[in-house]
Backbone as CSV, one residue per row, in Angstrom:
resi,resn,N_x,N_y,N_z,CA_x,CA_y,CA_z,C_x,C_y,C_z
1,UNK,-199.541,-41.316,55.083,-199.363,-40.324,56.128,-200.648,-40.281,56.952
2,UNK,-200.428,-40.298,58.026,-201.484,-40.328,59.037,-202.863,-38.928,59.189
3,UNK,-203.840,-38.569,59.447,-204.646,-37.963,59.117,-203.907,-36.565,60.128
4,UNK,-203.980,-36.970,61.358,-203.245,-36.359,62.049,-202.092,-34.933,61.957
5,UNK,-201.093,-36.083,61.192,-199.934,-35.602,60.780,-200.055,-34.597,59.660
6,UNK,-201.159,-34.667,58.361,-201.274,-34.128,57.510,-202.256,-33.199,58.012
7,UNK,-202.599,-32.983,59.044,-203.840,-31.863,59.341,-202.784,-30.567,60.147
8,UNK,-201.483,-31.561,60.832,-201.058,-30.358,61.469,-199.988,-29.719,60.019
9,UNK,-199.404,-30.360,59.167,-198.290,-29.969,58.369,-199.443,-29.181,57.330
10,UNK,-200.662,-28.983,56.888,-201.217,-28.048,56.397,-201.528,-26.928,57.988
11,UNK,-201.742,-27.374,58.577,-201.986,-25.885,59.298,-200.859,-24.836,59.831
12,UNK,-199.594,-25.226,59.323,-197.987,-24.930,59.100,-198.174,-24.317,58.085
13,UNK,-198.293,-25.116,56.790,-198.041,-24.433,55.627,-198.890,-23.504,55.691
14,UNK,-200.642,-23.209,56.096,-201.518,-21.963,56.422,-200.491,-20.707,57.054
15,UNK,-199.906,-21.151,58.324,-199.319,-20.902,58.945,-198.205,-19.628,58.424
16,UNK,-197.202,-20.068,57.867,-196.486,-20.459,56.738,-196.700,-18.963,56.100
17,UNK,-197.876,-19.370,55.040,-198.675,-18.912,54.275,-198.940,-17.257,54.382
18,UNK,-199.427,-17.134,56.043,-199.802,-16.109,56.510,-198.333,-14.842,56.885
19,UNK,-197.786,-15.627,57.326,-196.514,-15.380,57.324,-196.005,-14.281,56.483
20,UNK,-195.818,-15.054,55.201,-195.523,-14.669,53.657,-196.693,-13.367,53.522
21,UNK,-197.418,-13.390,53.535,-198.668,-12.339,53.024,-197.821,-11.095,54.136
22,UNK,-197.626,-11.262,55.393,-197.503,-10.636,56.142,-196.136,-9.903,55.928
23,UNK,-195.420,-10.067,55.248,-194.093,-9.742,54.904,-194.078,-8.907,53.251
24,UNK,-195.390,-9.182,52.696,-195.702,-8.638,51.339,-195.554,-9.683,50.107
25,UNK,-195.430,-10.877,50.476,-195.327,-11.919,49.372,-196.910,-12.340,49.346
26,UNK,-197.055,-12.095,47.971,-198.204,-13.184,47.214,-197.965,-14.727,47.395
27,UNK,-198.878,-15.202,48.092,-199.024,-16.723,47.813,-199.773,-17.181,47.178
28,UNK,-199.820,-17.809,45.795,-200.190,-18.635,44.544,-200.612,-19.858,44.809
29,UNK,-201.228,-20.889,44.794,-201.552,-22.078,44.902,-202.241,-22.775,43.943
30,UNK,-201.406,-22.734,42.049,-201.730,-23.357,41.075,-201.631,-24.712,41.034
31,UNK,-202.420,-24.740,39.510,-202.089,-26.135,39.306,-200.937,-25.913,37.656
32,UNK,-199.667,-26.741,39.016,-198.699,-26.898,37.759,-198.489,-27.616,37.005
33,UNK,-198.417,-27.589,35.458,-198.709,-28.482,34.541,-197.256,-29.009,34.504
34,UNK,-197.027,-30.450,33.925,-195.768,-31.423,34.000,-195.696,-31.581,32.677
35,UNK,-194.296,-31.831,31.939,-194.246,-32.364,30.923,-193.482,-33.478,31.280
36,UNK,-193.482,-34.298,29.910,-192.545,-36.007,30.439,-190.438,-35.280,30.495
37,UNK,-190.459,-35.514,31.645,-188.928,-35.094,31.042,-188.402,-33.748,32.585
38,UNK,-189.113,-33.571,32.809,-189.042,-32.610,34.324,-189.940,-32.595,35.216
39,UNK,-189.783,-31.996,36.125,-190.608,-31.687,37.483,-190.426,-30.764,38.163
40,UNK,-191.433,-29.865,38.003,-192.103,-28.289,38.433,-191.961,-28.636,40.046
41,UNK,-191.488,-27.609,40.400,-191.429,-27.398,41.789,-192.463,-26.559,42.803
42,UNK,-192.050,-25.344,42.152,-192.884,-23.980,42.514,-192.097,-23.614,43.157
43,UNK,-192.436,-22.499,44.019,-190.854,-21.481,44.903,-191.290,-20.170,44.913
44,UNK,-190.326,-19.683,45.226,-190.255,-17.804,44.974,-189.837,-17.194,44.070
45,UNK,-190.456,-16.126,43.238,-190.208,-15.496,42.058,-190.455,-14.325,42.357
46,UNK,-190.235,-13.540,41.435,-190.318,-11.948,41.110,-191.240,-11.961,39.936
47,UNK,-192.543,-11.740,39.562,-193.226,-11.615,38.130,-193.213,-9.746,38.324
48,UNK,-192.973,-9.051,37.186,-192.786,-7.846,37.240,-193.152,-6.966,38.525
49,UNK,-193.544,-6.014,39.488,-193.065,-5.340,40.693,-193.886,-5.831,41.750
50,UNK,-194.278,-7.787,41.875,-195.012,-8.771,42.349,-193.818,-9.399,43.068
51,UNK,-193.717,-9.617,44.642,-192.920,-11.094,44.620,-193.678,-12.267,45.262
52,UNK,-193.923,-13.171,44.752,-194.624,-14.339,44.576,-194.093,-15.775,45.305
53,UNK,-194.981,-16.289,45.614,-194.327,-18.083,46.403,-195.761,-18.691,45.574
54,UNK,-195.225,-19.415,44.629,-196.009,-20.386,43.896,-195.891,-21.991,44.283
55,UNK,-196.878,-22.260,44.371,-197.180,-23.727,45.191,-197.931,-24.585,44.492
56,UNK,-197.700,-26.019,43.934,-198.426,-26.710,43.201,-199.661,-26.713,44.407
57,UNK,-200.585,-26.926,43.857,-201.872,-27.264,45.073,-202.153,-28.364,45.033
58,UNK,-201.644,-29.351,43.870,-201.806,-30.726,44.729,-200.193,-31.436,44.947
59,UNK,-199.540,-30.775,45.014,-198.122,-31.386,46.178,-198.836,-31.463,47.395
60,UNK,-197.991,-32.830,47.575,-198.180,-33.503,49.339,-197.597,-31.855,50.410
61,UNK,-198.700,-32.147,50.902,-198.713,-30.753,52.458,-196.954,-30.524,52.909
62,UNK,-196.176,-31.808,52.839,-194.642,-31.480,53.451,-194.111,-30.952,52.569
63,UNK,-194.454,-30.920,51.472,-193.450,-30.263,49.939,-193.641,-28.959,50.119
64,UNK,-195.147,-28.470,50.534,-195.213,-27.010,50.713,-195.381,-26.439,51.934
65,UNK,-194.799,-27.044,52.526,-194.059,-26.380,53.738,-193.122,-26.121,54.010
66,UNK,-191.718,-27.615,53.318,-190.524,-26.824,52.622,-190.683,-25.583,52.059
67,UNK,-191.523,-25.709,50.629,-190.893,-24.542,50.059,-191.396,-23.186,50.680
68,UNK,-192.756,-23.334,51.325,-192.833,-21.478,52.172,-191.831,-21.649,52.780
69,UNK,-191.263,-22.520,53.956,-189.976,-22.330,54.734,-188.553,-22.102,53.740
70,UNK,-188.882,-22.252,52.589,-187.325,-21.957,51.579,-187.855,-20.327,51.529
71,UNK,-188.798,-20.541,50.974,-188.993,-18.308,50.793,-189.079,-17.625,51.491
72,UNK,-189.689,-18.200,52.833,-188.875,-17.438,54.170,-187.871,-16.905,54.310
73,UNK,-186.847,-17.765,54.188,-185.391,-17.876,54.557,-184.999,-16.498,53.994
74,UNK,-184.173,-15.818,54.696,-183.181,-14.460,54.438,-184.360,-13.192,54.656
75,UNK,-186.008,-13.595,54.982,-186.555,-12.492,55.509,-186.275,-12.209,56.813
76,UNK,-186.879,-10.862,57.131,-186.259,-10.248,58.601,-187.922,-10.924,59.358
77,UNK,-188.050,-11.859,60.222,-188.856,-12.758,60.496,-189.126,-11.909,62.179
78,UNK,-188.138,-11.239,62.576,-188.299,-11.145,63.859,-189.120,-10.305,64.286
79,UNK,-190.078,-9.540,63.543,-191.413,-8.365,64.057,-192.472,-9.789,63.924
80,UNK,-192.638,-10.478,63.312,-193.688,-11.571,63.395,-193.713,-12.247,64.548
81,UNK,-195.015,-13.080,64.857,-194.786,-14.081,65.607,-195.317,-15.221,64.865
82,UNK,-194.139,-16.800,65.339,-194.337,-17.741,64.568,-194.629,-18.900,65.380
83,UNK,-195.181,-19.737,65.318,-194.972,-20.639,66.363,-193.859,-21.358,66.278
84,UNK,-193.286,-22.098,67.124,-192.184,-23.159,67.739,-191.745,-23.507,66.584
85,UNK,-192.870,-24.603,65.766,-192.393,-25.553,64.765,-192.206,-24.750,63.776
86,UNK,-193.144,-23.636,63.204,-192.517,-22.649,62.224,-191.288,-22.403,62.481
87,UNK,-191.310,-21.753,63.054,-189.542,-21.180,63.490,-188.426,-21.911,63.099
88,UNK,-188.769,-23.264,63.716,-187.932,-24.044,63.836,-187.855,-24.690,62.103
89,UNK,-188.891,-24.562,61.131,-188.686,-25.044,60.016,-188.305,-23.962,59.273
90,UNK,-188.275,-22.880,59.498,-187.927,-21.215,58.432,-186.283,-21.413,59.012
91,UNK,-186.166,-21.674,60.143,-184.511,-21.991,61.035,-183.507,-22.526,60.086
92,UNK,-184.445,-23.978,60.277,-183.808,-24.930,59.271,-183.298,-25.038,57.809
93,UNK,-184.114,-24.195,57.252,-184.128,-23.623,55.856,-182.853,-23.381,55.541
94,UNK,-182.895,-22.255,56.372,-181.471,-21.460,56.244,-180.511,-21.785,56.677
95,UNK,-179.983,-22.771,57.764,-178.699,-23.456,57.694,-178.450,-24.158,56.573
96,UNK,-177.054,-24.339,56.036,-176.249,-24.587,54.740,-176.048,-26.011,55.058
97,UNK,-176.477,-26.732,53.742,-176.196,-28.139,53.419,-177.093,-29.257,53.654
């Protein structure tokens, strides 16, 4: 991936990021441990009266930009402002299939 490309898809997921805080979600950025046999994602959770978007921190920058744009999805987004490509990837989220 080009230096470029990965400088703007982290400043999305920042983006992203800020977003989430701004709506009352904790953003997490562990390191998720693997066993042989599955693969940890990270996502949105509820840990007791916390709701959380956990993010491996070393997934490639597009993986976690999906998933803030998956925990986006079904918030009321419209008191924020997002830019173009945000929008357009929290958009995307949420159409089916």
């Amino acid at each position: 991936m080009s230096d470029n490309k990965t400088t703007r898809l982290l400043r999305l997921a920042d983006e992203l990021s800020e977003a989430a805080r701004r709506l009352g979600l904790e953003v997490r950025r562990e390191k998720i441990l693997r066993e042989v046999g599955y693969r940890a994602r990270g996502g949105a959770c509820r840990f007791r009266d916390r709701n959380l978007i956990i993010l491996d921190r070393e997934m490639a920058p597009a993986d976690q930009v999906e998933i803030l744009a998956e925990a986006l999805r079904g918030h009321d987004l419209d008191a924020l402002y997002l830019s173009p490509a945000a929008r357009r990837l929290v958009d995307a989220a949420s159409e089916p299939g």
